[in-house]
N, CA, C and O atoms as a GROMACS GRO file, in nm:
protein
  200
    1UNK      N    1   3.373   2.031   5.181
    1UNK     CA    2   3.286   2.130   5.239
    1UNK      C    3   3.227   2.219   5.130
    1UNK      O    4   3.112   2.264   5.135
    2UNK      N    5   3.318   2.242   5.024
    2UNK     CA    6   3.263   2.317   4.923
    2UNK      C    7   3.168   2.262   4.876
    2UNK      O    8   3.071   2.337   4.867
    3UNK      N    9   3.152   2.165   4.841
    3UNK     CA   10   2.990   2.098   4.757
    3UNK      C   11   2.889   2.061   4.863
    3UNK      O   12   2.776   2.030   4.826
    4UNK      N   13   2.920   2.060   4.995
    4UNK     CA   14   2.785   2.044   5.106
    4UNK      C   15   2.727   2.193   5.079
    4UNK      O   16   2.610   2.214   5.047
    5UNK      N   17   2.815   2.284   5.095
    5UNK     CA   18   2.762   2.449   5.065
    5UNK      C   19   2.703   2.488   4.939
    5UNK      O   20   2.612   2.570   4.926
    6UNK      N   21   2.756   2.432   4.855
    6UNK     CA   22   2.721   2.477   4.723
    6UNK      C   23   2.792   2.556   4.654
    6UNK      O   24   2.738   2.593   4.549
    7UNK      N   25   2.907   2.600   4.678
    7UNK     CA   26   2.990   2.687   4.644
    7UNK      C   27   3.094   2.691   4.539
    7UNK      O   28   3.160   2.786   4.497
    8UNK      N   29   3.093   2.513   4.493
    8UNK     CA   30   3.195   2.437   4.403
    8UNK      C   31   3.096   2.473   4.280
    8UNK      O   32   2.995   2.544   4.282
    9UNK      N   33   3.156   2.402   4.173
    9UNK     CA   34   3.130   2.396   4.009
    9UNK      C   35   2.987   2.381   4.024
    9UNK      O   36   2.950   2.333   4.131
   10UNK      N   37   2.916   2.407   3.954
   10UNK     CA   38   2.798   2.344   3.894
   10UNK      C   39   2.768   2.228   3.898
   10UNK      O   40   2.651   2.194   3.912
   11UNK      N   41   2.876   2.135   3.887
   11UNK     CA   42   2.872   1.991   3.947
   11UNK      C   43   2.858   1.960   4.043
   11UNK      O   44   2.946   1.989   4.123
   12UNK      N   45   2.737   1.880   4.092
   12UNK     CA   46   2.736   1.854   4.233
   12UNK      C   47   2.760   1.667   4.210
   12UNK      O   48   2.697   1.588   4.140
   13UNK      N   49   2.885   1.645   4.311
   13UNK     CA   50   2.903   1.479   4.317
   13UNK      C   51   2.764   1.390   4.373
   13UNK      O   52   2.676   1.412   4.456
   14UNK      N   53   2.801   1.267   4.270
   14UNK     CA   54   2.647   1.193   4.381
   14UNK      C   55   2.690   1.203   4.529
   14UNK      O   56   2.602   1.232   4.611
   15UNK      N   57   2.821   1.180   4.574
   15UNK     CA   58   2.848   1.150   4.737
   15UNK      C   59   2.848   1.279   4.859
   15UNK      O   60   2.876   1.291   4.978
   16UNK      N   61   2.788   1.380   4.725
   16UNK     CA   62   2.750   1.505   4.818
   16UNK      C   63   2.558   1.524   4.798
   16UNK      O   64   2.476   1.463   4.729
   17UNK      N   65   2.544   1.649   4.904
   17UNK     CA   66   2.404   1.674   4.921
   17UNK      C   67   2.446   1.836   4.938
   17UNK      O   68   2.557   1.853   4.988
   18UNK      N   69   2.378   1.943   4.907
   18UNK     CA   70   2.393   2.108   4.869
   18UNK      C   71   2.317   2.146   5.032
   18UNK      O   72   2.213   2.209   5.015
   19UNK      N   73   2.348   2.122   5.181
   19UNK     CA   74   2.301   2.178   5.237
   19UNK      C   75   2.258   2.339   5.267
   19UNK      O   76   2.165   2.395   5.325
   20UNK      N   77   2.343   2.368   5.215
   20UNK     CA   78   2.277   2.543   5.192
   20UNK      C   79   2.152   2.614   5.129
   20UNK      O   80   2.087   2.711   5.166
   21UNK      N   81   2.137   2.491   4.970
   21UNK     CA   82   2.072   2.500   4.967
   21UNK      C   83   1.915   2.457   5.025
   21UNK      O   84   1.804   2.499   4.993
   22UNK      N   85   1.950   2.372   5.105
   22UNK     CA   86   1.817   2.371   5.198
   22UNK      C   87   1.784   2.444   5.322
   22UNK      O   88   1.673   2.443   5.375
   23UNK      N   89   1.882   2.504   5.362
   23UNK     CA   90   1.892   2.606   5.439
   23UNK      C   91   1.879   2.728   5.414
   23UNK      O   92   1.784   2.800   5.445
   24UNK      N   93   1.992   2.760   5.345
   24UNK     CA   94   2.009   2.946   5.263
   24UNK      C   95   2.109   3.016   5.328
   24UNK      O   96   2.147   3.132   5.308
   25UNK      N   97   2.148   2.931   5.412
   25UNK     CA   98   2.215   3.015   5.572
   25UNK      C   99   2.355   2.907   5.587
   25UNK      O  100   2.333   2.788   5.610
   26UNK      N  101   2.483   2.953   5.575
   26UNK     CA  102   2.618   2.870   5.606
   26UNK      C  103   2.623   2.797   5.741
   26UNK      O  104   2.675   2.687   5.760
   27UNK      N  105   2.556   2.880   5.842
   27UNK     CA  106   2.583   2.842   5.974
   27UNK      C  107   2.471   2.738   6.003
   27UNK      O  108   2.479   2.654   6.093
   28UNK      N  109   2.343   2.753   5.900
   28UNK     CA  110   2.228   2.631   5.947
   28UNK      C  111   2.241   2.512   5.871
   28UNK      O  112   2.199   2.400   5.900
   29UNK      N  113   2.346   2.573   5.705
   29UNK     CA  114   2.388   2.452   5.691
   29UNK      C  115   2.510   2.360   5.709
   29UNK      O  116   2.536   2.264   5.636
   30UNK      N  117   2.581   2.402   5.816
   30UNK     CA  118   2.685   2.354   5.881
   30UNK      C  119   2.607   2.267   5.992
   30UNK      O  120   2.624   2.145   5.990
   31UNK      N  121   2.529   2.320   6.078
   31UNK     CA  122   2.424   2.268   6.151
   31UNK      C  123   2.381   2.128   6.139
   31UNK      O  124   2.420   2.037   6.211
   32UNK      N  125   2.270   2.116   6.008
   32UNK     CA  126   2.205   2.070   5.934
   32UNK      C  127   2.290   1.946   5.916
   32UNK      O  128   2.260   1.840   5.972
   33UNK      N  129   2.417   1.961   5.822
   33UNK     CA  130   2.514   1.846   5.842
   33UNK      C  131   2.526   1.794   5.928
   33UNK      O  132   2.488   1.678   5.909
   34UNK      N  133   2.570   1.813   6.056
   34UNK     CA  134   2.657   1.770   6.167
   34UNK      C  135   2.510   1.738   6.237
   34UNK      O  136   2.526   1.670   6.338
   35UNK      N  137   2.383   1.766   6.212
   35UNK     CA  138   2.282   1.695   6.290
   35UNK      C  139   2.241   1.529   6.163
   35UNK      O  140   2.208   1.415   6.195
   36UNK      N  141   2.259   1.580   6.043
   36UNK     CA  142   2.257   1.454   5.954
   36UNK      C  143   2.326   1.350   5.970
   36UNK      O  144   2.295   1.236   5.936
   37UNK      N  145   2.423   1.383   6.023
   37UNK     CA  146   2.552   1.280   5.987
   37UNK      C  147   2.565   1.188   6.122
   37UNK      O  148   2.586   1.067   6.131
   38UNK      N  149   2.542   1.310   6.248
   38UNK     CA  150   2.479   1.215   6.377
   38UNK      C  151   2.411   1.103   6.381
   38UNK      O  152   2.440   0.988   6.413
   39UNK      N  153   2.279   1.173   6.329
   39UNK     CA  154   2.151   1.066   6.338
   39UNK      C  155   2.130   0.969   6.215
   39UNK      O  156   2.031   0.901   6.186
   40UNK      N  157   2.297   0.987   6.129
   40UNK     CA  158   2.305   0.871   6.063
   40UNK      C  159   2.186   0.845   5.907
   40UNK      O  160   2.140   0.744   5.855
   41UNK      N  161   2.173   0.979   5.879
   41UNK     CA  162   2.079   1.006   5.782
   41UNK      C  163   2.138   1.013   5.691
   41UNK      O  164   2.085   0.959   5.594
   42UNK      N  165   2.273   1.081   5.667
   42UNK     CA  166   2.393   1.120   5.591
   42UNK      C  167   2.492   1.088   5.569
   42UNK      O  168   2.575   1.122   5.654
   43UNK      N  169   2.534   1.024   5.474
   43UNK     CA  170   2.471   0.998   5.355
   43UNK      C  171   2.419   0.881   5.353
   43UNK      O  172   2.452   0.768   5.390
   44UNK      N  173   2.292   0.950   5.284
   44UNK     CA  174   2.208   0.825   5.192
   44UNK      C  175   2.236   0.733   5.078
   44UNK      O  176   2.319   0.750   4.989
   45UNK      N  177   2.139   0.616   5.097
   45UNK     CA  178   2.137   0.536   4.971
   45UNK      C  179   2.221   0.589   4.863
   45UNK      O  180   2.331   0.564   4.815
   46UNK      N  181   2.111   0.685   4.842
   46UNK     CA  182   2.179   0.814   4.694
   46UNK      C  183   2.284   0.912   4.652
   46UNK      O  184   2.307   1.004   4.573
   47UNK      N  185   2.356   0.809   4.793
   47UNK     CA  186   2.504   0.902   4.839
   47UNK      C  187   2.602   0.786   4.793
   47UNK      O  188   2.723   0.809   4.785
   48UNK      N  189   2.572   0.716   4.776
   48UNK     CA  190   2.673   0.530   4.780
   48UNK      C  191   2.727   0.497   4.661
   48UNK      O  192   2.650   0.476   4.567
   49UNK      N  193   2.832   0.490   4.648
   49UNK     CA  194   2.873   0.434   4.528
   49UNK      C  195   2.898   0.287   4.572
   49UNK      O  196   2.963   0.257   4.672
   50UNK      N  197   2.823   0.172   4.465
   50UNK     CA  198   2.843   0.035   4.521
   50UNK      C  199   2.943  -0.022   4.399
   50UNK      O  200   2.987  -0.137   4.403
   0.00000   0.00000   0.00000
């Protein structure tokens, strides 16, 4: 949860995405997730380790 928020190291993992920062807001990016991850958007390609 810490690196969906942004709140961890400076390091962000490839198998995360900084929803906060596309939001600005904890509660829209808690949101934001749990509507990503539904509709199966989340994670992406650019999320995959093969």
């Amino acid at each position: 949860m810490h690196d969906a928020l942004g709140i961890s190291c400076s390091y962000m993992p490839k198998f995360s995405r900084n929803f906060i920062k596309e939001t600005g807001d904890i509660k829209k990016a808690i949101e934001l997730y749990i509507s990503e991850v539904s509709k199966g958007n989340f994670p992406g390609e650019e999320h995959i380790f093969k």
